[in-house]
ROTILUM-93331 format. One line per 4 residues: number of its first residue (from 1); for each residue x, y, z of C-alpha. Coordinates in nm, 2 decimals, always signed. Example, Ala and Ser with C-alpha at 12.3 -4.5 7.8 and 13.67 -1.06 7.14 Angstrom:
<sites>
1 = +1.23,-0.45,+0.78 | +1.37,-0.11,+0.71 .
</sites>
This chain:
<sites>
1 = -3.23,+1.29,-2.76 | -3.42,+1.46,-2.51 | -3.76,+1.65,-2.64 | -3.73,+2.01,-2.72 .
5 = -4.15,+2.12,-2.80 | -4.23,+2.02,-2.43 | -4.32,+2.27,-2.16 | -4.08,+2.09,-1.91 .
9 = -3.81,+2.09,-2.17 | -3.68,+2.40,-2.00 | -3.64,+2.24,-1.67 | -3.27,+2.21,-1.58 .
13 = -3.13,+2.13,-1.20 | -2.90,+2.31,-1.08 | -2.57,+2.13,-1.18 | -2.56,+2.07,-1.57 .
17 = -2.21,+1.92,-1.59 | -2.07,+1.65,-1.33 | -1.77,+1.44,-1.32 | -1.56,+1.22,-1.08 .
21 = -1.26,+1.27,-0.92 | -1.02,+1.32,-1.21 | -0.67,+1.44,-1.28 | -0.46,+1.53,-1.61 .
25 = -0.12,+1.46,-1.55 | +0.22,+1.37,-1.77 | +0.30,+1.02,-1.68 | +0.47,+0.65,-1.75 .
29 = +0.40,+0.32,-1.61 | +0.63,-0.01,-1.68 | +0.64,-0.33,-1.48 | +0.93,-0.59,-1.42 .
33 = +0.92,-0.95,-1.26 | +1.17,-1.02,-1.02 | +1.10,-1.39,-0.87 | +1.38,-1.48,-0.78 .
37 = +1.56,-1.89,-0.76 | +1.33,-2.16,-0.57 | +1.60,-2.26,-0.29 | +1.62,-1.88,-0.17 .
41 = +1.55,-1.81,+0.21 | +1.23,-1.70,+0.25 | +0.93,-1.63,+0.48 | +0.97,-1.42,+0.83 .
45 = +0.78,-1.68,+1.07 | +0.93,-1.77,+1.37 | +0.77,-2.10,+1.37 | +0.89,-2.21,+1.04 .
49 = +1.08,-2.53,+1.10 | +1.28,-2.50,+0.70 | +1.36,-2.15,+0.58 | +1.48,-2.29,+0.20 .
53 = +1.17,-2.20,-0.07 | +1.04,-2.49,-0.24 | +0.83,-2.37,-0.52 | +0.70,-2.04,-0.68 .
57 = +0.28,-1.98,-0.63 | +0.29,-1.66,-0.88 | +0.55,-1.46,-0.99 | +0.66,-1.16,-0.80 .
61 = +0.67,-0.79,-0.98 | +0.73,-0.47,-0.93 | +0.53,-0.17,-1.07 | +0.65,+0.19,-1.15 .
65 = +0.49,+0.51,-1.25 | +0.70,+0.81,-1.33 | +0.51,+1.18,-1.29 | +0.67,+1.49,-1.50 .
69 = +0.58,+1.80,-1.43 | +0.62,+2.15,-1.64 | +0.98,+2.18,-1.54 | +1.07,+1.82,-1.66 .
73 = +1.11,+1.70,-1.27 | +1.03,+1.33,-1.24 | +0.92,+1.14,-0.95 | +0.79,+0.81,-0.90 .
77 = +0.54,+0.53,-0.71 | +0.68,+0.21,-0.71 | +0.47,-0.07,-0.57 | +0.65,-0.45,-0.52 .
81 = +0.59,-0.72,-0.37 | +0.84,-0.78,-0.05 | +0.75,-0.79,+0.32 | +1.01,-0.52,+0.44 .
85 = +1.32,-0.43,+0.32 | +1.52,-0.56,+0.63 | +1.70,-0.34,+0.88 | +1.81,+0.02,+0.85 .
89 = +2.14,-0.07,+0.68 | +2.01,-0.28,+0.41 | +1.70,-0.02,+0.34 | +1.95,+0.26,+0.32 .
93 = +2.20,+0.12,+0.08 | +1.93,-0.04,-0.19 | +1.71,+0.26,-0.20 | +2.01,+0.46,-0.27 .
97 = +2.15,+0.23,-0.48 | +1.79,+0.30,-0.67 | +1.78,+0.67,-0.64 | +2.13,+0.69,-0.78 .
101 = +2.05,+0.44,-1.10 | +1.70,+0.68,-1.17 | +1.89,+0.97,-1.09 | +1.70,+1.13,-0.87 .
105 = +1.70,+1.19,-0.50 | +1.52,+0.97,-0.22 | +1.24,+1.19,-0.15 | +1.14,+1.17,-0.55 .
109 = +1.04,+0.82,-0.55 | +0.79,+0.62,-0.32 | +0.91,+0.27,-0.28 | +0.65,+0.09,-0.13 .
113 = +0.63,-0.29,+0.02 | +0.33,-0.47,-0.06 | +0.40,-0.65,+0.29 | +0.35,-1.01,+0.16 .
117 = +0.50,-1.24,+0.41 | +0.62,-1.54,+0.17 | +0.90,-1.38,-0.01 | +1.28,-1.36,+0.08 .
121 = +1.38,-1.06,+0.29 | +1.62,-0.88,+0.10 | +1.87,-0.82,+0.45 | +2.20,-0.94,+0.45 .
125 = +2.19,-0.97,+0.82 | +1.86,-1.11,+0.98 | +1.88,-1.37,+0.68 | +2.26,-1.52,+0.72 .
129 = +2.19,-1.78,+0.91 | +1.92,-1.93,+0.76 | +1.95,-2.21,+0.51 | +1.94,-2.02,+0.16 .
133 = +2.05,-1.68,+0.24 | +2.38,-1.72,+0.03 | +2.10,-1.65,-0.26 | +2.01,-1.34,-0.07 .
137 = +2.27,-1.07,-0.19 | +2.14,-1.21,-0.58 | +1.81,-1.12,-0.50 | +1.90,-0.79,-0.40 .
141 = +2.08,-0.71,-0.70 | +1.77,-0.85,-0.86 | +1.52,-0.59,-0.70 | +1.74,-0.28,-0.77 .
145 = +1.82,-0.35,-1.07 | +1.51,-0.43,-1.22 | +1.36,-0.11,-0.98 | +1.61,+0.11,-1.18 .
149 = +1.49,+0.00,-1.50 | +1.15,+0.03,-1.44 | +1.19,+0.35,-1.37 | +1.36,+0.45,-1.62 .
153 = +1.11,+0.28,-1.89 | +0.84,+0.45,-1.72 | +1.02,+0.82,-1.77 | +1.05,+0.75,-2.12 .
157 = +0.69,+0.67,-2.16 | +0.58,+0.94,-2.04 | +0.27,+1.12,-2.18 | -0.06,+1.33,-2.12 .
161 = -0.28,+1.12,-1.91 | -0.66,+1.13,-1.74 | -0.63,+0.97,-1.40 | -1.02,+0.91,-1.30 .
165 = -1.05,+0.85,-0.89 | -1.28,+0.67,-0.71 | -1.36,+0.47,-0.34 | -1.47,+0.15,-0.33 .
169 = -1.54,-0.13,-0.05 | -1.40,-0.50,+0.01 | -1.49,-0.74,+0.28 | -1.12,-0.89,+0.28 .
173 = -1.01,-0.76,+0.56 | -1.07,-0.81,+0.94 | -0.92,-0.62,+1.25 | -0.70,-0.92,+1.42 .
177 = -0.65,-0.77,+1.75 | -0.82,-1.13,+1.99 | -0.85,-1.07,+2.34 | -0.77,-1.38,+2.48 .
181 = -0.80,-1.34,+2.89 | -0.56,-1.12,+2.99 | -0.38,-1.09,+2.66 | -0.45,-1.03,+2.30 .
185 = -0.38,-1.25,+2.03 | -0.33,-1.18,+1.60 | -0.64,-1.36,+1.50 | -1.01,-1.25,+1.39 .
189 = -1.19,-1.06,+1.58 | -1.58,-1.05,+1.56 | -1.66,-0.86,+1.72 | -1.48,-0.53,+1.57 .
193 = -1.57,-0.41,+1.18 | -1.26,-0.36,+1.02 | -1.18,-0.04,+0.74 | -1.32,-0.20,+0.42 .
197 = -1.20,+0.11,+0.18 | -1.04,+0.01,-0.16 | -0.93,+0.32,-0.30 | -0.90,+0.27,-0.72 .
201 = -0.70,+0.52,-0.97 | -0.76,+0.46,-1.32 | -0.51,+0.61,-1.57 | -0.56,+0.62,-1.91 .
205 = -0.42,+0.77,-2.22 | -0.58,+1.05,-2.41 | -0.73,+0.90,-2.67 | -0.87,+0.63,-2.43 .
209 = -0.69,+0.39,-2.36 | -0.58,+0.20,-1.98 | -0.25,+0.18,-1.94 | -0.24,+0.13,-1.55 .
213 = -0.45,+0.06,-1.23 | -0.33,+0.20,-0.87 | -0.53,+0.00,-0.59 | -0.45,+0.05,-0.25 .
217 = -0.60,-0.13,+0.06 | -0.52,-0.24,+0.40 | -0.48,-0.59,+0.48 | -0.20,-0.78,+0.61 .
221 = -0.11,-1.05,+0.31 | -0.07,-1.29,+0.56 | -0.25,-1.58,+0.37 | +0.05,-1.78,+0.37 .
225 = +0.24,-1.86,+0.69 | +0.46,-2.13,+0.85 | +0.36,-2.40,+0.65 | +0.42,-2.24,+0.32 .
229 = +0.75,-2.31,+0.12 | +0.60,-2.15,-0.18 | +0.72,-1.76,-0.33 | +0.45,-1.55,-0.35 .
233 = +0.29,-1.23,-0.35 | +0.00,-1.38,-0.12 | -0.33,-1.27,-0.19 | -0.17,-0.97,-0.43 .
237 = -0.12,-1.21,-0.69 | -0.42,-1.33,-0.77 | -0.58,-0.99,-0.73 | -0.33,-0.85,-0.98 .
241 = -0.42,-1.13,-1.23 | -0.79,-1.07,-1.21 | -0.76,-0.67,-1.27 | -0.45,-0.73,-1.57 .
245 = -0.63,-1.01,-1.74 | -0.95,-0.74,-1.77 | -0.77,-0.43,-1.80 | -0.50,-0.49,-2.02 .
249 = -0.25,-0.31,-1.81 | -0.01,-0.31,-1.54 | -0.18,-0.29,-1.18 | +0.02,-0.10,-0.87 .
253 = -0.08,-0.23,-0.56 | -0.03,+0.00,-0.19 | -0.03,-0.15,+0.10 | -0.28,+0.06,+0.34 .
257 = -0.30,+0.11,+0.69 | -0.29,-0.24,+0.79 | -0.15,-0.27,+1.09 | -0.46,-0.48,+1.28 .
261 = -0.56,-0.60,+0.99 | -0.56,-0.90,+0.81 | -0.81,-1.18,+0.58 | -1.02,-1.40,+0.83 .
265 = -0.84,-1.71,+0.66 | -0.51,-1.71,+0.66 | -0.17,-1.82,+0.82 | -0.21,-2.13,+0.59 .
269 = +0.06,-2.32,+0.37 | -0.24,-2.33,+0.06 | -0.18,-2.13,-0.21 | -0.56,-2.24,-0.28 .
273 = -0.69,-1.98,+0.01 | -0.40,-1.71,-0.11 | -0.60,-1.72,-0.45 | -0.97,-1.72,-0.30 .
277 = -0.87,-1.45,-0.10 | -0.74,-1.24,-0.38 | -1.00,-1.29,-0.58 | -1.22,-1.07,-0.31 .
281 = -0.99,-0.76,-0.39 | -0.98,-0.83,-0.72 | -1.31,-0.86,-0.81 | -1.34,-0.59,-0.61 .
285 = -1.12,-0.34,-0.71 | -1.30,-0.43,-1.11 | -1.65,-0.38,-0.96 | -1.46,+0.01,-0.83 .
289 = -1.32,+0.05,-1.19 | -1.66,-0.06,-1.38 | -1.85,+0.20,-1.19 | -1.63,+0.47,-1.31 .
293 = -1.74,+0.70,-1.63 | -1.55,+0.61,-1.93 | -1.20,+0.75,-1.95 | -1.17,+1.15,-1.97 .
297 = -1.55,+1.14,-1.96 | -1.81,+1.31,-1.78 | -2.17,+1.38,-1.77 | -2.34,+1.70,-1.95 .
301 = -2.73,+1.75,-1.87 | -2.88,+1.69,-2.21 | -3.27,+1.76,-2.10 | -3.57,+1.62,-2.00 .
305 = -3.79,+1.33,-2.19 | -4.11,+1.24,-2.16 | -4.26,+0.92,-2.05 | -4.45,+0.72,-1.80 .
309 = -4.27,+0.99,-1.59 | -4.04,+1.29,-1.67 | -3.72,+1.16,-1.73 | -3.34,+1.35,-1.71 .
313 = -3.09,+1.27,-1.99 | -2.70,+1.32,-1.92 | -2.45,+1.18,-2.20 | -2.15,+1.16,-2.16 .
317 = -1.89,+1.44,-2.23 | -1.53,+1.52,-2.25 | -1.35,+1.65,-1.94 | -1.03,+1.75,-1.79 .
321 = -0.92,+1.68,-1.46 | -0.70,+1.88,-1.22 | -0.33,+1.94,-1.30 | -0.23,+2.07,-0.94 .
325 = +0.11,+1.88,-0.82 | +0.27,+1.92,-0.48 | +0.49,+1.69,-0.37 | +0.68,+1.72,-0.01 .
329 = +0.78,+1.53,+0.31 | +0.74,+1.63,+0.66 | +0.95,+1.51,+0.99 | +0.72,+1.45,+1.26 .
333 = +0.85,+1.44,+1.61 | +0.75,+1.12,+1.80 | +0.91,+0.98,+2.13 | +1.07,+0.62,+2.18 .
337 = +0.87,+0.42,+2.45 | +1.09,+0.31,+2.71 | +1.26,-0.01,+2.59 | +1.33,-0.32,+2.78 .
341 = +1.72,-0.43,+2.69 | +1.80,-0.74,+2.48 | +1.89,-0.95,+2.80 | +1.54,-0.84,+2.92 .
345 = +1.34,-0.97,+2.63 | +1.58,-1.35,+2.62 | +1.46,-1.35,+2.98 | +1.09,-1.26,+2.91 .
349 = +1.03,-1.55,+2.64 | +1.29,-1.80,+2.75 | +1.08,-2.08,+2.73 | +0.92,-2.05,+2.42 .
353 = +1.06,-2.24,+2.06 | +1.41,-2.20,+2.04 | +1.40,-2.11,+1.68 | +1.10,-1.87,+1.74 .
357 = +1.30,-1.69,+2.03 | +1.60,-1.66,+1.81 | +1.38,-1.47,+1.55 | +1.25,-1.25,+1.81 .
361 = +1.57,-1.19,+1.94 | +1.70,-1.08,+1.56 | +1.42,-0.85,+1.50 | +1.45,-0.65,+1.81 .
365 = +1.79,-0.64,+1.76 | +1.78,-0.47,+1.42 | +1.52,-0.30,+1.43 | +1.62,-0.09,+1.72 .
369 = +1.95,+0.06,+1.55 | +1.96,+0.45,+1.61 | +1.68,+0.47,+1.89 | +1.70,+0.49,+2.20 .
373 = +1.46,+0.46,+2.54 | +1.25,+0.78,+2.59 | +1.43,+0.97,+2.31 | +1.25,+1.20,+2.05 .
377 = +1.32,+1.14,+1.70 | +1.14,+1.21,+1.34 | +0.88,+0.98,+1.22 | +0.94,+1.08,+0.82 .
381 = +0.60,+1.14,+0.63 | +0.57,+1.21,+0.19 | +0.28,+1.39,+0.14 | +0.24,+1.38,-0.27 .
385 = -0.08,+1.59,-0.43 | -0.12,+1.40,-0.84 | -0.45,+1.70,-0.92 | -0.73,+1.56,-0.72 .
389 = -0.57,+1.27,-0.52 | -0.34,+1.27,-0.27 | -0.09,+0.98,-0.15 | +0.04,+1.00,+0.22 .
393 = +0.33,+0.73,+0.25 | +0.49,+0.65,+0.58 | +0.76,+0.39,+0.70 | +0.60,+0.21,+0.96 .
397 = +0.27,-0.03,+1.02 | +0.03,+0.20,+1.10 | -0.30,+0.10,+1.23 | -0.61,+0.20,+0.99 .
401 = -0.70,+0.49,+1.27 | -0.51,+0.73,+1.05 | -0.68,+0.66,+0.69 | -1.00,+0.61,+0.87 .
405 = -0.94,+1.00,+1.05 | -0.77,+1.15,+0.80 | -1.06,+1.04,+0.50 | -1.32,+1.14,+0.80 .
409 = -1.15,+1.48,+0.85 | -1.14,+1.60,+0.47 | -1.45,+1.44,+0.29 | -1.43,+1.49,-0.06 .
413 = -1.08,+1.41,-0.06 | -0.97,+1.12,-0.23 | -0.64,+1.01,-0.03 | -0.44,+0.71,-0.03 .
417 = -0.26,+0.59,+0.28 | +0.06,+0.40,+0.24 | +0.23,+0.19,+0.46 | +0.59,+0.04,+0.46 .
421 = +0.74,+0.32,+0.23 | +1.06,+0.45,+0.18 | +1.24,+0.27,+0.52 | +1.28,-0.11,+0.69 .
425 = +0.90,-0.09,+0.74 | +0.97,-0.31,+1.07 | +0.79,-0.11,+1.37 | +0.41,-0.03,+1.39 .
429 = +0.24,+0.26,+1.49 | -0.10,+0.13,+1.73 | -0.37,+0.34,+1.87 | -0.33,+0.44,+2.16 .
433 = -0.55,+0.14,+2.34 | -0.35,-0.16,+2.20 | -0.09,-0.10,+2.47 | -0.32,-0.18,+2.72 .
437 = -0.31,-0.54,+2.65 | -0.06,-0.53,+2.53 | -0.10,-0.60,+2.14 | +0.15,-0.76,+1.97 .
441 = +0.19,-0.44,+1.77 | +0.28,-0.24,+2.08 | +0.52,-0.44,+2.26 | +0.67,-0.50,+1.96 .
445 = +0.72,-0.10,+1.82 | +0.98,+0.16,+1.93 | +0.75,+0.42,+1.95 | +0.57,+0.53,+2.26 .
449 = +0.16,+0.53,+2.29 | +0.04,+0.89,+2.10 | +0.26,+0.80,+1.79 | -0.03,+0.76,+1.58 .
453 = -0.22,+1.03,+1.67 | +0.02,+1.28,+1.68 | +0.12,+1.19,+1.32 | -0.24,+1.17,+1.22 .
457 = -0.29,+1.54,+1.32 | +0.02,+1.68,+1.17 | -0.11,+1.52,+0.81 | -0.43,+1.64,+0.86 .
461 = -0.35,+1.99,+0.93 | -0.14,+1.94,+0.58 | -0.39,+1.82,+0.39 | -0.61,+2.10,+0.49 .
465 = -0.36,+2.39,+0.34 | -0.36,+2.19,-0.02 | -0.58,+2.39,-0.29 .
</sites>
């Protein structure tokens, strides 16, 4: 208790009351697991010599929250671990398929790919002719179902909750973009410092208690590679262990802005390293969570004491956060880089592994469905305000210029960037340099140099209208 009969008992600065970024919602969080049979197809590498999984590393789960508001509208975040949801024809029909089971439309729930690279992909076409894909159509039925139901257990837990914000760092990631000569290479570069922001929402009950952790950071959970016959959620796994063994509670995990970005060691076939690596965002995403105040709390100046030296006292003190929702989703126009024709690209890498070519071959195939050379289409965007946070989600790979700009341009702001939302998550969005190179990420996108920028500035000049 801080003395009262001293003359510098009096002395107050001038802010008395202080919290963190906080908001008071009505929400719901469930979880499901939905590993599906050893055997399955799995794994996107080209140079994978056997496509049939061998094993499971850790489990693979999916992770809902469900927001109300005051007119009883519900939307959702739903974090899982897959790599991409396949092509435009698979992505459509399962996250209808999902809307329809919740009963809501598209644009009320986030589905978001954690982007793990050593799980099945859940497309009845790019998969058919690998060994195991007759498990494929399963596995789908697997993910929407158990999707539908943790949505729907999440609704009906709904309640009032604090929602306490907070930045943190982690040295996982590194920006992968190698010049090698005359062309660049996906491996560690030195000699660029990559994004290390963690971004950490803690939501808790009332009366106290955790009942879910959002973390969202960029880096490419590509741990596990070619060599790898295992399931698993890569370095997510272990991090998601780590945070529910100390928590108690169900962990969400967005993929960021990730698009040169990835953990030094990787493209491995030991689980081992996928585990030592996820232990860095683990650990750190705890260290981001023990720094917080305790939940619903914030500081009150109590006085001043006297000692060696005069000391301030805050205590801790109830608090309420902000209750502001806005929830919306923007169309931005971005053109179609001129595209070189499937005949083109089996001319360009003739030469290289057969089997590698052939998954080339599949992917620009695909993923090229609706677009055309030099066209202008609409690059979809979900803009989502929970009181003093605010989610940006967007289909593609984009490169960590657009967290890094838009958290530069609105300080203050606690924003999540999410990648692979919503949409086949198959093409990236690179700054506008990488197609000098080129990078892999811009030869191998639809979208012409200036994508990323010109979507940047449209979020940005929405952020800046949201009280």
């Amino acid at each position: 208790m801080a003395s009262t009969d001293s003359p510098n008992a009096s002395l107050t600065p001038s802010m008395t009351h202080w919290r963190e970024a906080m908001s008071s919602l009505r929400a719901g969080v469930a979880q499901r697991e939905f590993t599906p049979k050893v055997g399955i197809a799995s794994g996107i590498w080209g140079a994978a010599k056997k496509s049939r999984s061998e094993s499971i590393h850790i489990g693979l789960f999916l992770t809902a929250i469900a927001r109300e508001d005051g007119d009883g509208r519900k939307t959702f975040i739903v974090g899982i671990d897959l790599c991409v949801l396949g092509c435009a024809e698979c992505a459509d029909d399962m996250l209808s398929q999902i809307a329809e089971g919740v009963g809501v439309s598209r644009d009320q729930i986030l589905f978001s790919s954690s982007h793990t690279h050593a799980v099945p992909l859940p497309c009845i076409h790019r998969s058919k002719k690998k060994d195991g894909s007759e498990l494929i159509p399963e596995f789908r039925e697997l993910i929407i179902k158990n999707t539908v139901a943790a949505c729907l257990e999440a609704a009906s837990k709904i309640a009032d909750v604090d929602i306490t914000w907070g930045y943190g760092h982690c040295d996982l990631a590194v920006n992968r973009d190698l010049p090698c000569g005359e062309v660049e290479v996906v491996a560690f570069n030195p000699e660029i410092i990559a994004d290390d922001t963690l971004t950490v929402g803690r939501v808790s009950t009332r009366d106290g208690k955790v009942i879910a952790t959002i973390a969202n950071y960029a880096c490419h959970p590509t741990t596990l590679a070619w060599e790898n016959m295992a399931i698993s959620p890569d370095y997510i796994g272990m991090a998601r262990i780590i945070v529910e063994a100390e928590t108690k509670a169900p962990m969400l995990f967005l993929q960021g802005a990730s698009g040169e970005l990835s953990p030094r060691n990787q493209y491995s076939g030991d689980t081992a390293l996928a585990d030592r690596n996820g232990a860095m965002l683990g650990h750190a995403i705890m260290s981001t969570l023990k720094a917080m105040q305790s939940p619903g709390r914030g500081l009150k100046w109590n006085g001043i004491v006297e000692s060696g030296a005069l000391l301030g006292e805050w205590n801790e003190e109830k608090v309420t956060g902000s209750n502001q929702a806005k929830e919306f989703r923007i169309d931005v126009p971005v053109r179609v880089k001129e595209m070189k024709t499937i005949e083109q690209l089996r001319e360009e890498w003739a030469g290289i592994d057969p089997d590698a070519l052939e998954e080339r071959i599949t992917r620009a195939t695909r993923l090229r469905i609706g677009y055309e050379s030099n066209a202008e289409v609409t690059h979809p965007v979900w803009i989502w305000q929970w009181g003093e946070a605010i989610f940006v989600a967007q289909p593609g790979e984009a490169y960590s210029y657009i967290q890094t700009e838009l958290r530069k341009r609105n300080p203050g702001r606690i924003i999540f960037v999410v990648n692979l939302t919503n949409a086949p998550g198959l093409f990236y969005l690179p700054i506008r340099s990488a197609y000098n190179a080129p990078a892999y990420q811009a030869w191998q996108t639809l979208l012409a140099p200036g994508c990323i920028e010109i979507v940047t500035d449209y979020l940005d000049n929405e952020i800046k209208k949201i009280k």
